[in-house]
Rosetta silent file (secondary structure, phi, psi, omega in degrees, C-alpha in Angstrom):
SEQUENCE: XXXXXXXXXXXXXXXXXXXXXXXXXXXXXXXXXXXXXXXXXXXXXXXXXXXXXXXXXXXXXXXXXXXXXXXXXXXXXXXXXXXXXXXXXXXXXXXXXXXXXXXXXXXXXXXXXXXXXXXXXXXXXXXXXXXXXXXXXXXXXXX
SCORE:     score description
SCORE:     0.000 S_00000001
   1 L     0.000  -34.482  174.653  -41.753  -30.344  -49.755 S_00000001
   2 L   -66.926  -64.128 -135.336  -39.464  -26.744  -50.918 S_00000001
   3 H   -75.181  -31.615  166.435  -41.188  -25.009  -48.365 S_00000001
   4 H   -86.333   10.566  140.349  -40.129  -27.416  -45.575 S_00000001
   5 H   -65.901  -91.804  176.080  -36.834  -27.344  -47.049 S_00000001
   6 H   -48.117  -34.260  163.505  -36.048  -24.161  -47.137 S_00000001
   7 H   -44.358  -70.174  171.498  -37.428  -24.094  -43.547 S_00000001
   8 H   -57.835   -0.099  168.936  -35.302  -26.344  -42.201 S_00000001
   9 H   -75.421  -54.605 -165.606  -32.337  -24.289  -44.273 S_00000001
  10 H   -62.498  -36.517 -177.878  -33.111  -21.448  -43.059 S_00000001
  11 H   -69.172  -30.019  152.075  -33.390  -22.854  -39.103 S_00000001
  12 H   -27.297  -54.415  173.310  -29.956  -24.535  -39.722 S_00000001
  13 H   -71.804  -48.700  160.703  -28.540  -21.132  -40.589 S_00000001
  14 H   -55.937  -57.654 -174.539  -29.904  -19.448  -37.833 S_00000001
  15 H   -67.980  -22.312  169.161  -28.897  -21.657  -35.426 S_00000001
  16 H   -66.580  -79.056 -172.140  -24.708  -21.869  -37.044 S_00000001
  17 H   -30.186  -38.615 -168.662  -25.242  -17.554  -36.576 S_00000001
  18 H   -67.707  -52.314 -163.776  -26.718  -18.198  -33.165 S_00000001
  19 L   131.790    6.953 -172.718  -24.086  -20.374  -31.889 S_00000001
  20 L   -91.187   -0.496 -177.372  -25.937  -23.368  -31.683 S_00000001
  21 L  -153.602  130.215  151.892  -24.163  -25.678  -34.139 S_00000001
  22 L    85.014   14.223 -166.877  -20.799  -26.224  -34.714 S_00000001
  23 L  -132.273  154.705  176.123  -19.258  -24.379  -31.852 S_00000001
  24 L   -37.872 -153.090  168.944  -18.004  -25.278  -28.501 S_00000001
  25 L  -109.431  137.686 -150.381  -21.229  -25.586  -26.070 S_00000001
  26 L  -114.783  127.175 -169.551  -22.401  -22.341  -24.816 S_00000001
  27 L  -100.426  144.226  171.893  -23.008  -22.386  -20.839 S_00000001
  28 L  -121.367  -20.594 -173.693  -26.278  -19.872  -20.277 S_00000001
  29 L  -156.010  159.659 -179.835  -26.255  -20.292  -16.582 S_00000001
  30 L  -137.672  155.198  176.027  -23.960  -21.478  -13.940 S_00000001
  31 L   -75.150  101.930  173.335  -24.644  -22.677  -10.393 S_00000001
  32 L   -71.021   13.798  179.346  -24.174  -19.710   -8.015 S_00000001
  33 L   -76.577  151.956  159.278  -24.476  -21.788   -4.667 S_00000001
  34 L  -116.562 -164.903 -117.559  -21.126  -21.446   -3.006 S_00000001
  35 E  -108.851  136.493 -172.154  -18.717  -23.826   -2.161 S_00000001
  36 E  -121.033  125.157 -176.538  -18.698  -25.240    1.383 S_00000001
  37 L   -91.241  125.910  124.227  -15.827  -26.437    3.565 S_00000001
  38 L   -59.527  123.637  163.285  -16.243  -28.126    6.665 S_00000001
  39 E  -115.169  135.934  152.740  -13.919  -27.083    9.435 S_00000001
  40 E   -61.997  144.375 -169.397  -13.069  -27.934   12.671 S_00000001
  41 E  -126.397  129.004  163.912  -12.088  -25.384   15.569 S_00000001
  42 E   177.295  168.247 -176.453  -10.103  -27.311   18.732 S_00000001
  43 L    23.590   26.074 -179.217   -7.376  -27.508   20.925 S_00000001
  44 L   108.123   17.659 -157.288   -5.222  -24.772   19.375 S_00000001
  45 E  -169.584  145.858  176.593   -5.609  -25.645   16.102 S_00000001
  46 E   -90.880  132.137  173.415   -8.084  -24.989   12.456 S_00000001
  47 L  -142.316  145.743  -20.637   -8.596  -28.270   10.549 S_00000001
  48 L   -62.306  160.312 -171.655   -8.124  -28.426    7.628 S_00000001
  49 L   -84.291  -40.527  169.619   -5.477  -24.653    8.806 S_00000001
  50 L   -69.110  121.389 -171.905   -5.168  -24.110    4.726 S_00000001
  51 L  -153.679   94.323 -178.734   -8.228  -23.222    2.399 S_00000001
  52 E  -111.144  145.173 -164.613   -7.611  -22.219   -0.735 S_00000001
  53 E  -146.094  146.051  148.905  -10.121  -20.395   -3.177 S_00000001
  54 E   -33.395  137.675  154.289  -10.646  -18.301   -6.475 S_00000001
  55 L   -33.647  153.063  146.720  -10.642  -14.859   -7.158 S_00000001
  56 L    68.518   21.400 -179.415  -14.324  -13.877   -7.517 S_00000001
  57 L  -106.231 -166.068 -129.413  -15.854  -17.291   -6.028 S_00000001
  58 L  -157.809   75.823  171.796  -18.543  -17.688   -3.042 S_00000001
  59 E  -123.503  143.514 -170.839  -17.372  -19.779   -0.183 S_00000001
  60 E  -127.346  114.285 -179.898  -19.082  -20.677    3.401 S_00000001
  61 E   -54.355  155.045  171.707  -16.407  -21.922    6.084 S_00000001
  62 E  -142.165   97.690 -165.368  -18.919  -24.334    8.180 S_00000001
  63 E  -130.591  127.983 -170.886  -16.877  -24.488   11.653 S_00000001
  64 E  -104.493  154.075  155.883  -17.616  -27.004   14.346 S_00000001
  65 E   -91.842  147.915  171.912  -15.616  -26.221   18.066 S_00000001
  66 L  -143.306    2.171  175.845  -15.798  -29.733   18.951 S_00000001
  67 L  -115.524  -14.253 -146.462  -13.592  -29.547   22.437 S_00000001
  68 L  -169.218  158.079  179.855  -14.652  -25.953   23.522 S_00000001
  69 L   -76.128  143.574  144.555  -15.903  -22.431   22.795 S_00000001
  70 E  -121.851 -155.533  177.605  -13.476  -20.711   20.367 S_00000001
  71 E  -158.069  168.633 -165.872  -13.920  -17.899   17.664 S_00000001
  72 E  -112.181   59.935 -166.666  -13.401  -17.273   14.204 S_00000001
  73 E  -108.099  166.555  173.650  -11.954  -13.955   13.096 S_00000001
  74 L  -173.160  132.254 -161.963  -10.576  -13.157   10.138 S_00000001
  75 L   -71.689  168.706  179.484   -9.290   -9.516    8.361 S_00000001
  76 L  -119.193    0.010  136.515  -10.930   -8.435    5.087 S_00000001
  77 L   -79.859   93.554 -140.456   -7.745   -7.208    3.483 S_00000001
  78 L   -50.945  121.909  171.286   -5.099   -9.497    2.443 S_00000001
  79 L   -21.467   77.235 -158.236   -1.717   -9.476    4.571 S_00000001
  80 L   130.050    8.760  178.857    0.681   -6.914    4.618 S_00000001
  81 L   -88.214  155.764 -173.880   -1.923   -4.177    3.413 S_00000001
  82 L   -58.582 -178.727  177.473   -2.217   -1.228    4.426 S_00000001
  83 L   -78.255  -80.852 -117.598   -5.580   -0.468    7.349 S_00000001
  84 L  -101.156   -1.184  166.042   -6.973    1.598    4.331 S_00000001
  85 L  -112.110 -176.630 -126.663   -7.095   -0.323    1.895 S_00000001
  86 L   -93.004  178.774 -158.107  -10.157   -1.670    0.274 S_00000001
  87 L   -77.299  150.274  167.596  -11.571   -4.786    1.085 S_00000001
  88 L   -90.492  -39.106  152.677  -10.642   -8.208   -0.486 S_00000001
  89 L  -107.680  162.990 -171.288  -13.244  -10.144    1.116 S_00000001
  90 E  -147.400  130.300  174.720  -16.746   -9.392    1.860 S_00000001
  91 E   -70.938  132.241  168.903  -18.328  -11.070    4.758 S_00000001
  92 L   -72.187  -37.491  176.809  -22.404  -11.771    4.284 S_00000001
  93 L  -137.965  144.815  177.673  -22.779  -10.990    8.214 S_00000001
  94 L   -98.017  141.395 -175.518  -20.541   -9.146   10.019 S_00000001
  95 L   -52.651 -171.716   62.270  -19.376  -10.659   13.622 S_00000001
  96 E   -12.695  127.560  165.109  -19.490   -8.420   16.881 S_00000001
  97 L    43.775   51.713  169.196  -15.614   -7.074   16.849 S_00000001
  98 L    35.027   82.403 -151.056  -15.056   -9.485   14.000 S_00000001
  99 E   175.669   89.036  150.069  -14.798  -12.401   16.066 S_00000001
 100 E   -58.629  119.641 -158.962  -17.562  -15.438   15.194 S_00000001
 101 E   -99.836  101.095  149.651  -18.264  -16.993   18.337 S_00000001
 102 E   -83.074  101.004  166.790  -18.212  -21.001   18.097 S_00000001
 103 L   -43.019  133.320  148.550  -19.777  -23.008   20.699 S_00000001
 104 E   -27.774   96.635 -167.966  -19.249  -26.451   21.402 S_00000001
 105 L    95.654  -34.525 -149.354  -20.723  -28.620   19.022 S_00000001
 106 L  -111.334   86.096 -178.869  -22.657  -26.248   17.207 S_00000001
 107 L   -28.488  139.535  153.314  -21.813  -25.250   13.373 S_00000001
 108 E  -137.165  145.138 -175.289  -21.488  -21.662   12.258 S_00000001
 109 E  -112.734  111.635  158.687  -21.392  -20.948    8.826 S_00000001
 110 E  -115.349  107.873  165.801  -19.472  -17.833    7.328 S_00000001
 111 E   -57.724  123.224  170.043  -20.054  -16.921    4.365 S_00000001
 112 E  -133.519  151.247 -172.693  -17.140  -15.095    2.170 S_00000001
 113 E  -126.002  108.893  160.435  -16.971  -13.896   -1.508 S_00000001
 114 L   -48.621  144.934 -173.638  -12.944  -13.698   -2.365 S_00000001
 115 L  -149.287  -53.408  176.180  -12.817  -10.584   -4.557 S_00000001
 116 L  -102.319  141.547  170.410   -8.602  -10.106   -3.998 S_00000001
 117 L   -85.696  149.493 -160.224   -6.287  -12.401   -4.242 S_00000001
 118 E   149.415  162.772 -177.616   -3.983  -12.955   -1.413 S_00000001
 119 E   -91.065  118.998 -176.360   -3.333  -14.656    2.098 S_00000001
 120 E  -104.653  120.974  154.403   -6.137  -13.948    4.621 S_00000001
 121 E   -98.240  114.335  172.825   -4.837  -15.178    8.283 S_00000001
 122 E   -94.972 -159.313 -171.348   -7.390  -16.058   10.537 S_00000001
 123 E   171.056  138.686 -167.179   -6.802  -16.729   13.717 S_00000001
 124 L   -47.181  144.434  169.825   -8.927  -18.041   17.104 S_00000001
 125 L  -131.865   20.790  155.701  -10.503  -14.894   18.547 S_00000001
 126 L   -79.076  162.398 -170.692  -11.959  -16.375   21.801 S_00000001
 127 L  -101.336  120.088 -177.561   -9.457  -16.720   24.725 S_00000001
 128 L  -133.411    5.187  163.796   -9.479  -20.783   24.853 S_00000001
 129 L   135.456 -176.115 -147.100   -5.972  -21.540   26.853 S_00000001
 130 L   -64.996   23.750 -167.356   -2.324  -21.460   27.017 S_00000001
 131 L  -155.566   -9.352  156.188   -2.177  -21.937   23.148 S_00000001
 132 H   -16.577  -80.995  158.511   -4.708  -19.575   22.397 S_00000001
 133 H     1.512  -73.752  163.153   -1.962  -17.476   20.588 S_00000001
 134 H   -33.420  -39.534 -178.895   -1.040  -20.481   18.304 S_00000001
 135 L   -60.551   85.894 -172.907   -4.731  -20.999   16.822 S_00000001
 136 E  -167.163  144.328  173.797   -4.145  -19.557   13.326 S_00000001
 137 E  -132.862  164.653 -168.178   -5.053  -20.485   10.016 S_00000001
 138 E  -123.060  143.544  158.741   -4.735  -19.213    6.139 S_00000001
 139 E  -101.083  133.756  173.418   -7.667  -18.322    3.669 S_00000001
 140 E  -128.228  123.331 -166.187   -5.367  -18.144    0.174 S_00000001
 141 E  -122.056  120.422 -176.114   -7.605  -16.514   -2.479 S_00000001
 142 E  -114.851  172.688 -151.210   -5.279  -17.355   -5.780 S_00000001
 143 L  -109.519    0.000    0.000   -6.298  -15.105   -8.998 S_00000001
């Protein structure tokens, strides 16, 4: 009966040292899938045009065209930076001429991992009509 006493003292004791009693709850792992938006691409216009995410998160834009082809570009340095300086997002696949091509009907998923914080403007990069121009949207990566 001491000897399973002092066992269970001693595991008690271990586990208060460990962290395992008596302390907030200790996370060991966290779910690395990232975080997925559906968007639409049509008629001149990004839905939802605003998408805001954490420094240092994982997110994959999922963008339907749903009247027409359009495209998807978007810079990897936050707005107003200089061309040389380093990147703030990092793409998982890179585009031809940074320009995602979306097809009618037909999802594309781009994956981005926010690293800087700052306002990313994307903006249509297919020629899709007189409003073409207009076709612009914000990635907001807040810290």
């Amino acid at each position: 009966m001491k000897r399973d006493l002092r066992i269970l003292i001693l595991c008690v004791v271990a586990a208060i040292a460990l962290g395992w009693v008596g302390s907030e709850p200790q996370v060991w792992a966290q779910d690395q899938s990232p975080r997925v938006i559906e968007m639409t691409a049509k008629k001149y216009e990004f839905s939802p045009s605003v998408v805001h995410v954490k420094a240092g998160t994982t997110v994959v834009l999922k963008i339907t065209a749903t009247d027409r082809s359009h495209g998807f570009g978007i810079p990897v340095v936050p707005d107003g930076s200089p061309k040389n300086a380093p990147a703030g997002l990092s793409l998982s696949q890179l585009a031809r001429n940074n320009c995602y091509r979306l097809e009618k009907g037909q999802p594309v998923s781009v994956e981005i991992e926010a690293k800087t914080p700052g306002t990313y403007t994307f903006k249509c990069c297919v020629r899709c009509g007189m409003g073409h121009g207009r076709m612009k949207g914000e990635l907001i990566v807040d810290p």
